[in-house]
MIMI-479580 format. One record per atom (N, C-alpha, C): x, y, z; atom name; residue in three letters. Coordinates in pm, 1 decimal, always signed. Atoms other than C-alpha are relative to their C-alpha. Layout:
# residues N
+----------+----------+----------+----+-----+
:        X :        Y :        Z :  a :   r :
+----------+----------+----------+----+-----+
:        X :        Y :        Z : CA : Ala :
...
+----------+----------+----------+----+-----+
//
This chain:
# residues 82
+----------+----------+----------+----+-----+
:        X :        Y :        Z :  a :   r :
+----------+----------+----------+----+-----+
:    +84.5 :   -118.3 :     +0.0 :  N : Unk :
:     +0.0 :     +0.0 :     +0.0 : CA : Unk :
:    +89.0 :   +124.5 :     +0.0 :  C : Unk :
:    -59.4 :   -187.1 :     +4.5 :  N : Unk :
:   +142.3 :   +352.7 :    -89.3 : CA : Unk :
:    +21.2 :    +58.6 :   +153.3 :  C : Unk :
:    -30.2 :    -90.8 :   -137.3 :  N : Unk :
:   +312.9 :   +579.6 :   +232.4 : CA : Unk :
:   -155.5 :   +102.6 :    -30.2 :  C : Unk :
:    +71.2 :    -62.5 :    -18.6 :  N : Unk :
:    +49.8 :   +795.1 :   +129.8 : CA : Unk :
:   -168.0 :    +30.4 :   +114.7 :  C : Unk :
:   +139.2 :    +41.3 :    -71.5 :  N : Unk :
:   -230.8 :   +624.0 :   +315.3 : CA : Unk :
:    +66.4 :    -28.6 :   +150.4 :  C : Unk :
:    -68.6 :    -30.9 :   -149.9 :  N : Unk :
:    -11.6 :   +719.7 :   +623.7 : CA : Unk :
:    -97.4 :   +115.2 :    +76.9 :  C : Unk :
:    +82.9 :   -158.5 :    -25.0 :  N : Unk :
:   -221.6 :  +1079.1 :   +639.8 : CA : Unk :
:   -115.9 :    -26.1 :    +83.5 :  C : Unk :
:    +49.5 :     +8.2 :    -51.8 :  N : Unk :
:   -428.6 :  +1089.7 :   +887.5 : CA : Unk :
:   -147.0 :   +112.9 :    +22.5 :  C : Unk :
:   +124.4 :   -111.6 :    +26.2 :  N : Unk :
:   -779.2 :  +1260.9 :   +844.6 : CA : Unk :
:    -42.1 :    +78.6 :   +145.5 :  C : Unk :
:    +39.4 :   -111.6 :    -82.2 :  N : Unk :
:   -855.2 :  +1612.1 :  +1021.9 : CA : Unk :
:   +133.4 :    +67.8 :    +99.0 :  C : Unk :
:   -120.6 :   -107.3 :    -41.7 :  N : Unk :
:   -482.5 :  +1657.6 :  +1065.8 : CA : Unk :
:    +62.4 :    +99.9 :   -103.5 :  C : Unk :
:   -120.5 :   -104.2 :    +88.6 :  N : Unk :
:   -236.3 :  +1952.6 :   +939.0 : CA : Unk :
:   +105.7 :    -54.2 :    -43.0 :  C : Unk :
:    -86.4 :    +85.2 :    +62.8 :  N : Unk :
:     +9.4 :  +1840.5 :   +725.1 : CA : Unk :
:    +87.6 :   +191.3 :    -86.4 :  C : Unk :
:    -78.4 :    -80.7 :    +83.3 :  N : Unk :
:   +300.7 :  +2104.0 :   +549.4 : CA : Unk :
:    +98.9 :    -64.5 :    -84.2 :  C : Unk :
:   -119.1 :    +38.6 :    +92.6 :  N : Unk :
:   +467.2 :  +2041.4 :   +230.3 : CA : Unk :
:   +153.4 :     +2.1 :    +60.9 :  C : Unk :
:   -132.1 :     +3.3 :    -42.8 :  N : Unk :
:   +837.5 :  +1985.6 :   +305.5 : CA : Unk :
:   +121.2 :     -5.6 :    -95.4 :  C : Unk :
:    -41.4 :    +24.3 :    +93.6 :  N : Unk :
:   +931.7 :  +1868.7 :    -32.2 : CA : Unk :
:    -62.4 :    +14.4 :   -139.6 :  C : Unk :
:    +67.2 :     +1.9 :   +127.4 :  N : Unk :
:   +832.1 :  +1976.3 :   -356.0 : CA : Unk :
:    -45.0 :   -106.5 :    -57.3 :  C : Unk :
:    +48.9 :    +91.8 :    +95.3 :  N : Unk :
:   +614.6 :  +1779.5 :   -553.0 : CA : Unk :
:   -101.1 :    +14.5 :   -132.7 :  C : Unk :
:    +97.4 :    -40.0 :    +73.2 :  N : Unk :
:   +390.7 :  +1768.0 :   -867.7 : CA : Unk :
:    -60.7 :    -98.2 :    -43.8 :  C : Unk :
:   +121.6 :   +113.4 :    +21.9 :  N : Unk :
:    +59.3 :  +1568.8 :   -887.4 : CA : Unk :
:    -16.7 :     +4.5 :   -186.2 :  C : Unk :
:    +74.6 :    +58.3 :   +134.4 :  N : Unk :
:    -96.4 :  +1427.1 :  -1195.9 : CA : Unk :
:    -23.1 :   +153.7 :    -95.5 :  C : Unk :
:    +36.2 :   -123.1 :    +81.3 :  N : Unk :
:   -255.7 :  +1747.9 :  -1326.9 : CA : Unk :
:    +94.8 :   +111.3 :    -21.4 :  C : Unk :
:    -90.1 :   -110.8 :    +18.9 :  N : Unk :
:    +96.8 :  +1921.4 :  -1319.7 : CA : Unk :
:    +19.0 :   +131.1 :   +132.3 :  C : Unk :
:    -12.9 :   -154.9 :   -129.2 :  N : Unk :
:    +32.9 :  +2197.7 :   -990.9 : CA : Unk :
:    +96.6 :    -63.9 :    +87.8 :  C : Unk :
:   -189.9 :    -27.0 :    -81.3 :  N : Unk :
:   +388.5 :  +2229.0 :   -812.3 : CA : Unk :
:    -75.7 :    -18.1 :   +121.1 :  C : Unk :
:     -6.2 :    -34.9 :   -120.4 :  N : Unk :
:   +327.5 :  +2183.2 :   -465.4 : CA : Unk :
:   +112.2 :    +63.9 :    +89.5 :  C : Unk :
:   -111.0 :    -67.7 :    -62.1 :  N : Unk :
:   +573.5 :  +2407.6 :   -298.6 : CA : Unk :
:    +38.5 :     -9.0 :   +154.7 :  C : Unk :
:     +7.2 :    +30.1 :   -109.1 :  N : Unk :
:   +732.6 :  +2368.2 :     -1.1 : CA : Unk :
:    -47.1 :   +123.2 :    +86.1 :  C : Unk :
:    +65.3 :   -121.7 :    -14.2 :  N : Unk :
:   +547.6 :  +2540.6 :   +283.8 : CA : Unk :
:   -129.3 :    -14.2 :    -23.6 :  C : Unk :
:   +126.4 :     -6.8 :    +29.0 :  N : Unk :
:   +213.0 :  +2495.6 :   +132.4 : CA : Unk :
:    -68.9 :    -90.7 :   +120.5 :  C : Unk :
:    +20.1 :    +63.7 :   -126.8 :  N : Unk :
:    -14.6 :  +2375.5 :   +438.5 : CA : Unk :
:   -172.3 :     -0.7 :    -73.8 :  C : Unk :
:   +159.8 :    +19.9 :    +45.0 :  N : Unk :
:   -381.1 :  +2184.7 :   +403.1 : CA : Unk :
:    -22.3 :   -104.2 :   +136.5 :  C : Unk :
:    +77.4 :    +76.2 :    -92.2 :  N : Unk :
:   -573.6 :  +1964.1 :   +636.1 : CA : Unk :
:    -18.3 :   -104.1 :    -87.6 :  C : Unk :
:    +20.0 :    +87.6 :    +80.9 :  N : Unk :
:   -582.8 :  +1603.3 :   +508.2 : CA : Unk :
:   -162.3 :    -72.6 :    +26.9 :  C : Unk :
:   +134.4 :   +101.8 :    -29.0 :  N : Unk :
:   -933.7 :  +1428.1 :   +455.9 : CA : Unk :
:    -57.4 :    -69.3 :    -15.6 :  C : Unk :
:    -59.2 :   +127.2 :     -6.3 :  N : Unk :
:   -943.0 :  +1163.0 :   +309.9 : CA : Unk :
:    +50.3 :    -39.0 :   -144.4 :  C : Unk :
:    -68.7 :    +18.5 :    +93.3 :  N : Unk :
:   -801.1 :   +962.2 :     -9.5 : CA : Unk :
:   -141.9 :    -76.1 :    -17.6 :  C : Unk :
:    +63.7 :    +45.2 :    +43.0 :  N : Unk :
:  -1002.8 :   +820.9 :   -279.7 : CA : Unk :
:    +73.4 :    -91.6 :    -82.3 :  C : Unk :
:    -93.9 :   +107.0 :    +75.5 :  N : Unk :
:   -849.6 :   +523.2 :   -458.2 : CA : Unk :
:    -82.7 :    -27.5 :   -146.9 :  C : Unk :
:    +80.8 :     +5.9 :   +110.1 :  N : Unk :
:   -993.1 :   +462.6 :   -842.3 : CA : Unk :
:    +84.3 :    -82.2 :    -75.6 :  C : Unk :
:    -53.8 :   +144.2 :    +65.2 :  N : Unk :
:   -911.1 :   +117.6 :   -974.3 : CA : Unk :
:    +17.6 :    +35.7 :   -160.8 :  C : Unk :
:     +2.6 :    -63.6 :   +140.3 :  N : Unk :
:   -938.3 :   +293.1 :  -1358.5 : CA : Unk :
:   +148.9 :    +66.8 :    -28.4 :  C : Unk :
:   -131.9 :    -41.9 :     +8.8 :  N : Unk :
:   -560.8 :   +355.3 :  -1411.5 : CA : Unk :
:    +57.4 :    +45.9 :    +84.8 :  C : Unk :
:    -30.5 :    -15.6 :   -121.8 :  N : Unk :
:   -490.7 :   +348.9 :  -1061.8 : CA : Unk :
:     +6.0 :   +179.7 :    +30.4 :  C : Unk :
:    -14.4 :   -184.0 :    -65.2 :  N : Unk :
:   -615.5 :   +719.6 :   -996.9 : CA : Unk :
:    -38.0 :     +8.8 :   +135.6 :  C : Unk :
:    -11.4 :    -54.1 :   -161.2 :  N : Unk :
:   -543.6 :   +832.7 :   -610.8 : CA : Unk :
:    -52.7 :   +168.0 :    -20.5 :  C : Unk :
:    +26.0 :   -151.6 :    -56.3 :  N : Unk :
:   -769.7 :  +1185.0 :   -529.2 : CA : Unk :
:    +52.6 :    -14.9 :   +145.2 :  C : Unk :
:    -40.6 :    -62.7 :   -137.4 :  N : Unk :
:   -588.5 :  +1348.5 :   -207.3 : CA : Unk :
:    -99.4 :   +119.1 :     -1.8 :  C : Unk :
:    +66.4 :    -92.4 :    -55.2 :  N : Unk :
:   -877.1 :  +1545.5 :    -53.3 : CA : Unk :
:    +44.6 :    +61.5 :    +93.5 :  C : Unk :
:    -53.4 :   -106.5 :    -59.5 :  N : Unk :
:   -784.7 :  +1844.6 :   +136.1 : CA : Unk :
:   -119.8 :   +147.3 :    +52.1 :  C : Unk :
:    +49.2 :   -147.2 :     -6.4 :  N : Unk :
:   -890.1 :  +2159.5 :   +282.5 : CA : Unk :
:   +104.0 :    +87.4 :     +6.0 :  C : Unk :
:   -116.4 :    -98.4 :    +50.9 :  N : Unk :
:   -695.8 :  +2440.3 :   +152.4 : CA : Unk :
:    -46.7 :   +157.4 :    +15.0 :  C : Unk :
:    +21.7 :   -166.5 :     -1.4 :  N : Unk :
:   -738.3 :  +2810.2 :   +290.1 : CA : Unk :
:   -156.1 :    -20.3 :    -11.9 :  C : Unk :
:   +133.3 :     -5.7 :    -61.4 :  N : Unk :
:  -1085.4 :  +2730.2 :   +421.1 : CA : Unk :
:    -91.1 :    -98.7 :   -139.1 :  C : Unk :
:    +90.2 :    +37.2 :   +124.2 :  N : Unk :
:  -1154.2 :  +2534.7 :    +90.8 : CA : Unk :
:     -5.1 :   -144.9 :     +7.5 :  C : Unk :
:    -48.6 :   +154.7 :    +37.0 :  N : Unk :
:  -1202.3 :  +2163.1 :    -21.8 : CA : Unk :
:    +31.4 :    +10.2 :   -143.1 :  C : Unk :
:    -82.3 :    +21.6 :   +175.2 :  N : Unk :
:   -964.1 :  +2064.2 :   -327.4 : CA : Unk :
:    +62.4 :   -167.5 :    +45.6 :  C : Unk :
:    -37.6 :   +116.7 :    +40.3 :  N : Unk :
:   -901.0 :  +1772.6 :   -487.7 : CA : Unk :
:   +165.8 :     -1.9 :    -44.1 :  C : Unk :
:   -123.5 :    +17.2 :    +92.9 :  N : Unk :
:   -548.8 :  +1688.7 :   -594.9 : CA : Unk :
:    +52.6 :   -206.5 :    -54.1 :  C : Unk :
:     +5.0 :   +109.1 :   +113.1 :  N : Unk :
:   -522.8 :  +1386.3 :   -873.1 : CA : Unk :
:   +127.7 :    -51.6 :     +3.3 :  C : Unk :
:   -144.4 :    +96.9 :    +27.1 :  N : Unk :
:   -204.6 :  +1133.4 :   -891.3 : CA : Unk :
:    -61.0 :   -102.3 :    -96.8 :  C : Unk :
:     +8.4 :   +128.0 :    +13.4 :  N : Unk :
:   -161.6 :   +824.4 :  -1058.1 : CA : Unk :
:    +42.9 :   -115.5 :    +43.4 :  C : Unk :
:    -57.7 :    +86.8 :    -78.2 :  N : Unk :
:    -28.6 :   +521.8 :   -909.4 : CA : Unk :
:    +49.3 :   -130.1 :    -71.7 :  C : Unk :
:    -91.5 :    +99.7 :   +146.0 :  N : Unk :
:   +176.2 :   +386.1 :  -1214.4 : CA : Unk :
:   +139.9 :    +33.9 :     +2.0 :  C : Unk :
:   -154.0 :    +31.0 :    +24.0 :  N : Unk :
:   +531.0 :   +310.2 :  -1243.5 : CA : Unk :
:    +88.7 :   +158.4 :    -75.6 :  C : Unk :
:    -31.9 :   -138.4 :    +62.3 :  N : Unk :
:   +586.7 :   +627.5 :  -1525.4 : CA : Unk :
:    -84.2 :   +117.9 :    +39.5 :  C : Unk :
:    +98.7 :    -83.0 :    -22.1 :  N : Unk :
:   +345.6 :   +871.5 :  -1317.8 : CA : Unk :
:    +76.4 :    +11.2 :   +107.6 :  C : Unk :
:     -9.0 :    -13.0 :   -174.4 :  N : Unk :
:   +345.8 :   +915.7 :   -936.0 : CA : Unk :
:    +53.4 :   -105.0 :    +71.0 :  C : Unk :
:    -30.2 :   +127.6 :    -69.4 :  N : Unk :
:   +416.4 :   +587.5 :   -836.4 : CA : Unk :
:    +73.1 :    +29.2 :   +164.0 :  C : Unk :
:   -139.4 :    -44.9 :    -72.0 :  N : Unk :
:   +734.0 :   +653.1 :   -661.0 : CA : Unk :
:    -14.6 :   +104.2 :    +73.5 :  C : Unk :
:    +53.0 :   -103.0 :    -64.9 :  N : Unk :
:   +576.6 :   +972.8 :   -484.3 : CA : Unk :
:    -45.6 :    -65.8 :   +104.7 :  C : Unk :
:   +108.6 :    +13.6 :    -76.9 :  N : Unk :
:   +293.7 :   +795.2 :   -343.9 : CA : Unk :
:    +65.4 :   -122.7 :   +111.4 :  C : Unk :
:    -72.5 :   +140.3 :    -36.6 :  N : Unk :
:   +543.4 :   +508.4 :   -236.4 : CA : Unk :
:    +48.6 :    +76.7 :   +120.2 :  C : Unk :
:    -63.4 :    -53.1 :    -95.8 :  N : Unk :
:   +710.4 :   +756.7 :    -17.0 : CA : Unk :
:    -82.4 :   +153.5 :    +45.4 :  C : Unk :
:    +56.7 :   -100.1 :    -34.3 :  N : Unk :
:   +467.6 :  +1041.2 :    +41.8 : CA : Unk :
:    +57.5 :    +80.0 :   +124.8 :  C : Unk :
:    -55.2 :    -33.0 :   -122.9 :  N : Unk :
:   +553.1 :  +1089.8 :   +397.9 : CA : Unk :
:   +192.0 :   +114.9 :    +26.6 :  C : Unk :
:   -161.4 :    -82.8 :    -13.4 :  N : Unk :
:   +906.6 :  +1237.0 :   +308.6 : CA : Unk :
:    -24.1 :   +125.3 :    -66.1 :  C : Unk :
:    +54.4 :   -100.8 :   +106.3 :  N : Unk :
:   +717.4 :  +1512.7 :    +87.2 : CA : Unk :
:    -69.2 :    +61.0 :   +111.5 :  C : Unk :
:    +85.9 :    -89.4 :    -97.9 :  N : Unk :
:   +514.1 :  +1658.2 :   +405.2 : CA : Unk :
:    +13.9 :    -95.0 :   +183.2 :  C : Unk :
:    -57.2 :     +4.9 :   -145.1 :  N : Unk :
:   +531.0 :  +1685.7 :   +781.5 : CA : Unk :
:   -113.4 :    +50.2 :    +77.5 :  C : Unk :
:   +114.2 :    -73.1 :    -80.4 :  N : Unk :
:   +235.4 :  +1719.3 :  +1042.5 : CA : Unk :
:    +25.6 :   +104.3 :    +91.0 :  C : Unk :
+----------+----------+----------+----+-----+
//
């Protein structure tokens, strides 16, 4: 199972390490959201990371393929810090 499904819902979490999801948006380090939960989508292994972001809910899209995210989602935890 992916580090990602380490995140623990209705905590704070801050980028630590740059990263860039599926749809291309940089996450910068620094950037801070509330995690809430993950959606897993057996259809070309798409992972939504739900969030609240500056009072908002946003989706952010990965994939969970070898030439995509893989390797992100494998180690998520080293990319952000509660």
């Amino acid at each position: 199972m992916p580090d990602i499904s380490n995140l623990k819902p209705g905590e704070s979490y801050i980028v630590i390490k740059e990263f860039t999801d599926y749809d291309g948006n940089l996450h910068k380090v620094g950037e801070r959201w509330i995690f809430e939960e993950i959606n897993y989508l057996p259809y070309h292994s798409g992972l939504s990371l739900n969030v609240i972001e500056n009072g908002k809910s946003v989706t952010y899209r990965f994939q969970d393929e070898p030439d995509q995210q893989q390797k992100l989602l494998e180690c998520f935890m080293d990319y952000v810090a509660e």
